[in-house]
Structures are given as C-alpha cells and as structure tokens.
C-alpha positions as CSV (number, residue, x, y, z in Angstrom):
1,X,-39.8,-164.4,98.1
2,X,-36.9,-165.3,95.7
3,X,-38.9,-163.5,92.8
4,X,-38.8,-160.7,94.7
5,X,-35.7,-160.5,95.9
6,X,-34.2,-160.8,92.3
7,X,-36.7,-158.2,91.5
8,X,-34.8,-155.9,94.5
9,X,-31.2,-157.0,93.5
10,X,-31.8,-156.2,89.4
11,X,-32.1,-152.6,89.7
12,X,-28.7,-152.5,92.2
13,X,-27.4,-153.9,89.5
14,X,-28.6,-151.7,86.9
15,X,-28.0,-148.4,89.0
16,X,-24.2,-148.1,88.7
17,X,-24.4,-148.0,84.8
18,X,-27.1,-145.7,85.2
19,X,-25.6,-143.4,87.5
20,X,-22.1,-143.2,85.3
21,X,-24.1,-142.8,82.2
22,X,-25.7,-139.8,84.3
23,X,-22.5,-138.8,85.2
24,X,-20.9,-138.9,82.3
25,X,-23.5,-136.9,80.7
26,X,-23.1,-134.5,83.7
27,X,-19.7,-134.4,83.2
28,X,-20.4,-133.9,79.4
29,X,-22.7,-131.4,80.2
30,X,-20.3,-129.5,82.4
31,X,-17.3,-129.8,80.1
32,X,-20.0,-128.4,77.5
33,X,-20.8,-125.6,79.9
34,X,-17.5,-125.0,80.3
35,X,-16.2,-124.6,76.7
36,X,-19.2,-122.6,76.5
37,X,-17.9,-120.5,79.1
38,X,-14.3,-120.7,77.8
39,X,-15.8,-119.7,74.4
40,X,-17.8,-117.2,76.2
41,X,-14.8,-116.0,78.3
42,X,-12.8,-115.6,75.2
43,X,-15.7,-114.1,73.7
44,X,-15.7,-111.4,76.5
45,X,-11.9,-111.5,76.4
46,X,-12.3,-110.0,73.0
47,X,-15.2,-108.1,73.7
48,X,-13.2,-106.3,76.8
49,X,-10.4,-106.1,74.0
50,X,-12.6,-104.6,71.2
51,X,-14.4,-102.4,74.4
52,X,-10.6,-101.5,75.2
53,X,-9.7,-100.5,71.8
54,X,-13.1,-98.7,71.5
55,X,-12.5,-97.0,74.4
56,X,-9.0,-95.7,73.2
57,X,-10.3,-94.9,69.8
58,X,-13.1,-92.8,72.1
59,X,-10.5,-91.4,74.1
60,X,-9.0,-90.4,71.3
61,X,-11.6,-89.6,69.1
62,X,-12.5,-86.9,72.7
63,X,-9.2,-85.3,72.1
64,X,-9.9,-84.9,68.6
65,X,-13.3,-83.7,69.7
66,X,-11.4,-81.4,72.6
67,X,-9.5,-79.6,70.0
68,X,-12.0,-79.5,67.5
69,X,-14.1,-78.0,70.1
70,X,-11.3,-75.4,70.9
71,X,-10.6,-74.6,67.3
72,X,-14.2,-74.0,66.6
73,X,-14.2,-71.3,70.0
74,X,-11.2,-69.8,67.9
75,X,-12.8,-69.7,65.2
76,X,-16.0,-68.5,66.5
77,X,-14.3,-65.5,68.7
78,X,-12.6,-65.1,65.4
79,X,-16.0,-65.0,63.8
80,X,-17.3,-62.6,66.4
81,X,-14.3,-60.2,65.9
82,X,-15.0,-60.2,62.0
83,X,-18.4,-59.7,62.7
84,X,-17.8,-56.9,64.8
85,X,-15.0,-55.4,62.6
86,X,-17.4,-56.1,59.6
87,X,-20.1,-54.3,61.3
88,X,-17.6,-51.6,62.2
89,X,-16.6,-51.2,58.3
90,X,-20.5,-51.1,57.6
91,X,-21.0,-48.3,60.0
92,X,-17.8,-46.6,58.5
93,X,-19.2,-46.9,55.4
94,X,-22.4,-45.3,56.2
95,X,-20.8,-42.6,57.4
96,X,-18.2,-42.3,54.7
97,X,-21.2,-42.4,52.0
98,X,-22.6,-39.4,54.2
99,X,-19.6,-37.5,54.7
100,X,-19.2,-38.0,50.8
101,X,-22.5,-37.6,50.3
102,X,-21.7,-34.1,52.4
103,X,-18.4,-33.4,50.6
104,X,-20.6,-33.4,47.1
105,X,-23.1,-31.1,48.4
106,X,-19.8,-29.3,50.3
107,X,-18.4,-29.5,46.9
108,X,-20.6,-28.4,44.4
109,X,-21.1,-25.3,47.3
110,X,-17.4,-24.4,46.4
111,X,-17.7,-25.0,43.1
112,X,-20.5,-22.1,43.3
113,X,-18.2,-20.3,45.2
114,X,-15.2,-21.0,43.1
115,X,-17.2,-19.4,40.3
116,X,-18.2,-16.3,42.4
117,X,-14.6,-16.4,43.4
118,X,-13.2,-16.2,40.1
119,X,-15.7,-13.7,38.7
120,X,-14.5,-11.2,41.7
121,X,-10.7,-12.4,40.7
122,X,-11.2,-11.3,37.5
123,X,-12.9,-8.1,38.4
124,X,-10.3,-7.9,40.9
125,X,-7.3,-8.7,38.5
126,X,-9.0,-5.9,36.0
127,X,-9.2,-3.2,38.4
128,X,-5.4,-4.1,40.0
129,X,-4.3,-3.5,36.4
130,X,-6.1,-0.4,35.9
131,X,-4.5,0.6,39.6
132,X,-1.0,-0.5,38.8
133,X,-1.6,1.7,35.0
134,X,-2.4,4.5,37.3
135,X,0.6,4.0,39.4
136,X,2.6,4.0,36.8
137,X,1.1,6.7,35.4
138,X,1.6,8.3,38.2
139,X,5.0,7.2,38.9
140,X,5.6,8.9,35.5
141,X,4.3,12.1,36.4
142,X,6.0,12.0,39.7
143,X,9.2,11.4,37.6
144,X,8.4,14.5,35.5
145,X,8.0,16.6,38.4
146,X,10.9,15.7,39.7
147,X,12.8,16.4,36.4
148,X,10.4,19.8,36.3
149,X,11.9,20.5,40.1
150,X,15.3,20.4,39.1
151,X,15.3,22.2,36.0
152,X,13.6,24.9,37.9
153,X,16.6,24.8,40.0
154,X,19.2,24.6,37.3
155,X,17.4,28.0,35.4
156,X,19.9,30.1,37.5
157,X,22.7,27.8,36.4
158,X,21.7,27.7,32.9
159,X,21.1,31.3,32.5
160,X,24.6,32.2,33.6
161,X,25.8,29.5,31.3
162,X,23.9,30.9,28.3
163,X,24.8,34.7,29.3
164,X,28.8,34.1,28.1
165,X,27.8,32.6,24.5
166,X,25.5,35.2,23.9
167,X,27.4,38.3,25.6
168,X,30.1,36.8,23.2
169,X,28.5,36.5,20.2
170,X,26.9,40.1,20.8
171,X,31.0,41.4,21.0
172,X,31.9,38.9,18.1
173,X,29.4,40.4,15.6
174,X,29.6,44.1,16.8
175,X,33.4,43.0,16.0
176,X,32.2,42.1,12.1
177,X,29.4,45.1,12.1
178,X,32.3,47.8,13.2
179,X,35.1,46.2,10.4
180,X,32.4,46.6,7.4
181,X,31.4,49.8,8.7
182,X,35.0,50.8,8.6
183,X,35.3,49.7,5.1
184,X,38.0,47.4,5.6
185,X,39.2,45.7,1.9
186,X,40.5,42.4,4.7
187,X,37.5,40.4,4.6
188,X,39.4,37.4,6.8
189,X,38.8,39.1,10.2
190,X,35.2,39.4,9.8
191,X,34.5,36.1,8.4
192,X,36.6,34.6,11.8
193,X,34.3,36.7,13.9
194,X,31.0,35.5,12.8
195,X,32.5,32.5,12.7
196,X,33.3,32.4,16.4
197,X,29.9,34.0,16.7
198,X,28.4,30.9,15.0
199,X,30.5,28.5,17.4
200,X,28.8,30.7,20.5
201,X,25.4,30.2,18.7
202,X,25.9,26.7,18.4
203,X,27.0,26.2,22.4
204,X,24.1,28.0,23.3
205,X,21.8,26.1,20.9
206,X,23.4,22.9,22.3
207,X,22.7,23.9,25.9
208,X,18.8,24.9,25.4
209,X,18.6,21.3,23.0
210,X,19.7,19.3,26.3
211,X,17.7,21.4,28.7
212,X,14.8,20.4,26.1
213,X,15.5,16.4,26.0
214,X,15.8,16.5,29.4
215,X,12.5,18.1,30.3
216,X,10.3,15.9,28.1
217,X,8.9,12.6,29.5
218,X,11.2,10.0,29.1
219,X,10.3,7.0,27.0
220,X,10.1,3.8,28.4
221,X,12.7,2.3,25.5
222,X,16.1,1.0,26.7
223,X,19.2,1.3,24.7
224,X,22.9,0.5,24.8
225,X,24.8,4.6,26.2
226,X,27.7,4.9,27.5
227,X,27.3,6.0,31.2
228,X,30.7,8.4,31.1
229,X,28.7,10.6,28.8
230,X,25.6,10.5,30.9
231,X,27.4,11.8,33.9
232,X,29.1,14.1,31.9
233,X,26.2,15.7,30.7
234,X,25.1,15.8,33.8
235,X,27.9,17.7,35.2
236,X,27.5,20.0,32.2
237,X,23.8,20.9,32.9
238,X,25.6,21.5,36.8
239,X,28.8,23.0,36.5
240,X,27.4,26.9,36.7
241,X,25.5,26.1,39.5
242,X,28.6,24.1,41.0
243,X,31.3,27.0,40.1
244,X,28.7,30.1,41.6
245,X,29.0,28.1,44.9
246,X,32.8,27.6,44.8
247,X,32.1,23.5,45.0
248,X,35.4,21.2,44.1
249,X,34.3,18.9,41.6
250,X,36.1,15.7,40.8
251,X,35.3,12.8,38.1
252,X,37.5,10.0,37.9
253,X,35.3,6.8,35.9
254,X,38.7,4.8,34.8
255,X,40.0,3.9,31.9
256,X,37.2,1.7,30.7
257,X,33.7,2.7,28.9
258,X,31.0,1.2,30.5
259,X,28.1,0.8,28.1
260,X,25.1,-0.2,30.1
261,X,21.4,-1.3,29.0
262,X,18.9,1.4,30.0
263,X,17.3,5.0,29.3
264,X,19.4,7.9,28.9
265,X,17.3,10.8,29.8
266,X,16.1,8.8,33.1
267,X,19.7,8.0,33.9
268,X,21.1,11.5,33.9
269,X,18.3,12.6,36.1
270,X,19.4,10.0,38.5
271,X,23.2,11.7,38.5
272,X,21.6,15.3,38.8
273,X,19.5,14.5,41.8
274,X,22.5,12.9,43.5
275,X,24.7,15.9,42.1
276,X,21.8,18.3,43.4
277,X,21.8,16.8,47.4
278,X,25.5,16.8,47.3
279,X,25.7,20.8,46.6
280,X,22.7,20.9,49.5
281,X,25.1,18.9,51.8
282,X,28.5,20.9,51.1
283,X,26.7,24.2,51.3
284,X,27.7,25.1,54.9
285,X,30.8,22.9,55.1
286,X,34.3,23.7,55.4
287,X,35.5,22.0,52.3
288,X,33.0,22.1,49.4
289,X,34.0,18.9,47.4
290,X,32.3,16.2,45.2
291,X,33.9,13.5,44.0
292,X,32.7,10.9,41.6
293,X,34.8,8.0,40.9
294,X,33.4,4.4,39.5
295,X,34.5,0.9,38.6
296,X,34.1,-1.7,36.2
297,X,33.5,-5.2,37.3
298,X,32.9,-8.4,35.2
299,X,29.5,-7.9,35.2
300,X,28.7,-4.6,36.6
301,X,29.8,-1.4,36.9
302,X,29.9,1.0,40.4
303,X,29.8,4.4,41.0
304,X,30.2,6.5,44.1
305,X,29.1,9.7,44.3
306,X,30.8,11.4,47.9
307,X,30.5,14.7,49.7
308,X,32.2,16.4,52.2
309,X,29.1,17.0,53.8
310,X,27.8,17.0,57.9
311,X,26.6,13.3,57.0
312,X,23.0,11.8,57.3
313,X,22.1,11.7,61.0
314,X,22.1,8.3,62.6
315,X,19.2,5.9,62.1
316,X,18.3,7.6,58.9
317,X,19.8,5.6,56.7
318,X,17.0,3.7,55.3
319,X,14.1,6.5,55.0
320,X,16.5,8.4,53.1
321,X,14.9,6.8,50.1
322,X,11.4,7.1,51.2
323,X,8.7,9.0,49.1
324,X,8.6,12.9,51.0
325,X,11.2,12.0,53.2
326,X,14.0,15.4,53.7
327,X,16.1,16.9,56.1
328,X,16.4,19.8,54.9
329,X,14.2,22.4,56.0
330,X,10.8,23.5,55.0
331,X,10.3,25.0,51.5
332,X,13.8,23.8,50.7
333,X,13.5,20.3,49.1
334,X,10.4,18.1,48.2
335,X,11.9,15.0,49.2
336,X,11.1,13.2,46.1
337,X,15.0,13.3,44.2
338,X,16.5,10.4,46.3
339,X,13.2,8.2,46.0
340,X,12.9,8.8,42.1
341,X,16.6,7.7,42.1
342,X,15.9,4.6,44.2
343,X,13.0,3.7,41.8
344,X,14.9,4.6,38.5
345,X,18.1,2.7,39.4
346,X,15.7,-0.6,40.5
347,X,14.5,-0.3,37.0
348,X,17.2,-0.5,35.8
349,X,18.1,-4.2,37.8
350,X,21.0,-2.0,39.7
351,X,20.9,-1.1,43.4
352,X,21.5,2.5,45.4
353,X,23.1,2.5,48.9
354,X,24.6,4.8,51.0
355,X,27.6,5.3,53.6
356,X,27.7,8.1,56.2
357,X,29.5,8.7,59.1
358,X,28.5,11.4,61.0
359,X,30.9,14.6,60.2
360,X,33.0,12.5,57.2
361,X,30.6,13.3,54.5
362,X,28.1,11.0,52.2
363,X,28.9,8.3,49.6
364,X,26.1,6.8,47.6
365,X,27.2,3.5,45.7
366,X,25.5,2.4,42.7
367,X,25.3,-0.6,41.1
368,X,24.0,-1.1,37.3
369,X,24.4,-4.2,35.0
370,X,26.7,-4.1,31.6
371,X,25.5,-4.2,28.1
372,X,25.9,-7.8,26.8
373,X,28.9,-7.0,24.8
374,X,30.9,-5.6,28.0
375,X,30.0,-8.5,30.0
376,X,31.5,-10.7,27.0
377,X,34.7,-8.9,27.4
378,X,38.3,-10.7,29.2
C-alpha cells in the first residue's frame, strides 16, 4: 500500500515542473509566434508600404499612360489628316501630271499653230505692205489730181496773167522794129525797148516755170523754205484769179521768217487749196475779203487763213476734212482740196482746224513745226 502510494504522490510531484516547462515552452512558442507575427506584421507593413508606393508609381505611371494615350490620338488624327492631305497632294499630282501632260500636247498644238500663225503673219505683213505701197501710191496720185484740179482752175488766171507780158512785149518790140525801120542814128531807145521786152519774156517765162514745178509730182524729200515765200507764191499763181473777182486780199506773216522743215511744192498746194475755197466762199458775199495773217511761236509757227464767207453750216465742222466731202453744189468742187490739205499738213507733224460761226466767215488755223535753227533762236 505505501509503495503505491509513493508511486501516486511522485508524479504530483513531478507534474508542476512539467507543466511550467510546458508552459514555458508554450509561452516560448507564442512569444515566437508572435515575433513571427510582428516580423510578419512589419513585413506586411512594408509590403502595404512598398504596395502603397507601387500603387502611386501605377497611378502615376496611368497618368503618364492617360496622356500618352491622348498624345498618341493627336498624333494619330494628326496622322490621319496627313494621310488624307498626302493622299489629296497624290491625287493633285495625278491630275497636275495630266493636265501637264494635256498642256504639252495643248502646247506643242499651239506651237503648230503658232507656226501656221506666223506663216499667215508674214503673208499677211507682205501683203499689208504691198496695200499700204498702194495707198500711198495712190495717195500720191490723189495728190496729183488734186494739184491737176487746180491748175485747171488757175488756166483762166494764168492766161490773163501771161496775156500783159506778152501783149507788152508785142508793143515793146514793134516799138524797136518801127525805130530801125525809121532809120533812127539813136540806138539807146531800141536797145531799152527789147530790153523791157526781155524783162516781159522773162515774167512770162517765170510764170509758165512755176506752173511747171508745181504740176509735177512732188518728191517725197524735205528741206529747210521759208514759208513767207511759199505763200507768196501762192498768191502769185492766185492773184488774177483773185483781182477778175474783185476779192480783198490781205497778208500780214510778221516781222519774222519762219523757216520750217518740209516739201515746198506740197506746201504751196496746201495754201492754194485753202486760197481756192476761200474765193468759193466769198463769191456771193457782201464783202469779198481774205486775209492771211500768221505767228511765230517758240516752237511753231501759225497761220490763219479767214474769209468773209456765209460760214460752214453747223455740225460740219469735222467732215469738212473728209475724203469727197463738199458743199458746194454738183459739178462745182470734188471735195478732195481740204482732205489733201489735212493729209499734207499731218505730214508734215502740223495740225489744220477750223473756226466758223455761222454768217462771220471761216478761219482755218495751221500749225507747222520750225526748222531746228528757228527753234534754237531767243
């Protein structure tokens, strides 16, 4: 009984060591746990921190992404309006190589053309110059036939004129004839008579010699004359014609010369045509008067030539110059002296105008340029 009772009391001995070396090792075990868990807390402490920091980083790393996301929709709307400009250009391009490819074919058409073209210029160019040679050569003859026209009228004149230097040579050497048959010793009187009978031979001669110049065609040269002489060689082919028809003739020109550039011949028929429709104009007037007076400027001179004439009706003014174009009446003018005036004075870089007032008369004002030398004068 006592052995087993000291075999029941041993192990409630032994059992509180046990049970604290259990518990120690329970408490060893859960302090161990618990630094584990510590370690692991700390662990997931900086796992939530690294996770937190990640999660920023992604965050921010999707903002990056956002925007990079929005610069490559720029970029590919930018793309797409390239694309679409670039395929625009290509297109443009095709059809500028076919329009060029047009324009070449279009081109080397015109150059064809442009060869046809100038071929029928040329031909064209030849035959306007053979046109404008006839004109002028026509123009010339028109010219003539005016100068023709009024030498035909001034035969009348020109006879009278030529009847006193012949009538007076006639008495002149019957003069001489009758002293020698008399048997006079005084040779002085005869030799004055067929001396004045020479001077009457020589007027005469002089007169037919201008009719002559003035009837032949008029070169085309121009020359330095002095326009008082031209008029007054007009007036001289004029005067009989003038004086039969009891016409007041007046010439007043100044004190200067005026030398101008130009063809004599063609200049005096410009004063005789004017001269020639101011005795038509004064023939049934009141007052029969012409009056020339002119002007010299510093680089032209002007001449008037007036009448005391009925005046040009109104409105005709500007076709008084016109080829054909007369007021007088049928069979009494050709219509051609004002208009071969017109063209000689625009030869001759001057102008033609005319004043009228109905009742008061004509004036027609020319215009011609100086010589050189006159314009060079103070």
């Amino acid at each position: 009984m006592s052995d087993s009772v000291a075999a029941d009391r041993q192990p409630a001995v032994a059992e509180p060591g046990a049970a604290a070396g259990r518990l120690r090792a329970q408490v060893e075990a859960l302090e161990h746990r618990l630094r584990q868990r510590d370690a692991q807390r700390r662990a997931l402490l900086h796992i939530l921190g690294d996770l937190n920091e990640f999660n920023k980083r992604l965050a921010h790393q999707r903002k990056a992404m956002l925007h990079i996301l929005a610069d490559y929709e720029q970029d590919r709307r930018r793309l797409a309006r390239q694309t679409e400009r670039l395929d625009n250009s290509r297109r443009a391009l095709l059809h500028i190589l076919q329009d060029s490819h047009q324009d070449k074919r279009k081109l080397e058409n015109s150059r064809k053309a442009m060869i046809h073209i100038m071929g029928d210029l040329r031909e064209t160019t030849a035959e306007m110059q053979r046109r404008e040679q006839e004109l002028r050569d026509k123009q010339e003859q028109l010219v003539q036939a005016g100068k023709l026209a009024t030498l035909g009228e001034l035969t009348t004149g020109v006879a009278h004129e030529l009847n006193n230097p012949l009538n007076n040579t006639g008495l002149f050497v019957g003069n001489a004839v009758d002293l020698l048959e008399l048997g006079g010793t005084d040779r002085g009187p005869i030799v004055r008579a067929l001396r004045q009978a020479l001077q009457q031979v020589g007027k005469a001669t002089e007169i037919i010699s201008h009719l002559r110049t003035f009837g032949r065609a008029a070169p085309v040269s121009r020359e330095p004359i002095s326009l008082r002489q031209v008029i007054e060689r007009s007036l001289a082919l004029m005067r009989e014609q003038l004086r039969l028809r009891e016409i007041e003739v007046t010439a007043d020109l100044g004190p200067a010369e005026p030398v101008v550039v130009g063809n004599p011949i063609q200049l005096e028929q410009v004063f005789l045509n004017l001269l020639t429709n101011a005795r038509d104009a004064v023939a049934d007037a009141p007052r029969k008067a012409i009056r020339i007076s002119g002007a010299v400027g510093p680089a032209a001179v002007a001449v008037a030539v007036a009448d005391t004439g009925p005046g040009i009706p109104p409105g005709l003014e500007r076709r008084i110059f016109d080829p054909f174009f007369t007021t007088k009446e049928v069979g009494k003018g050709t219509g051609l002296g004002l208009s071969i005036t017109y063209g000689i004075v625009k030869e001759h870089g001057g102008t033609i105008s005319v004043v009228s007032r109905p009742g008061e008369g004509a004036t027609f004002l020319l215009q011609l340029p100086l010589a050189a030398a006159e314009t060079n004068e103070p």
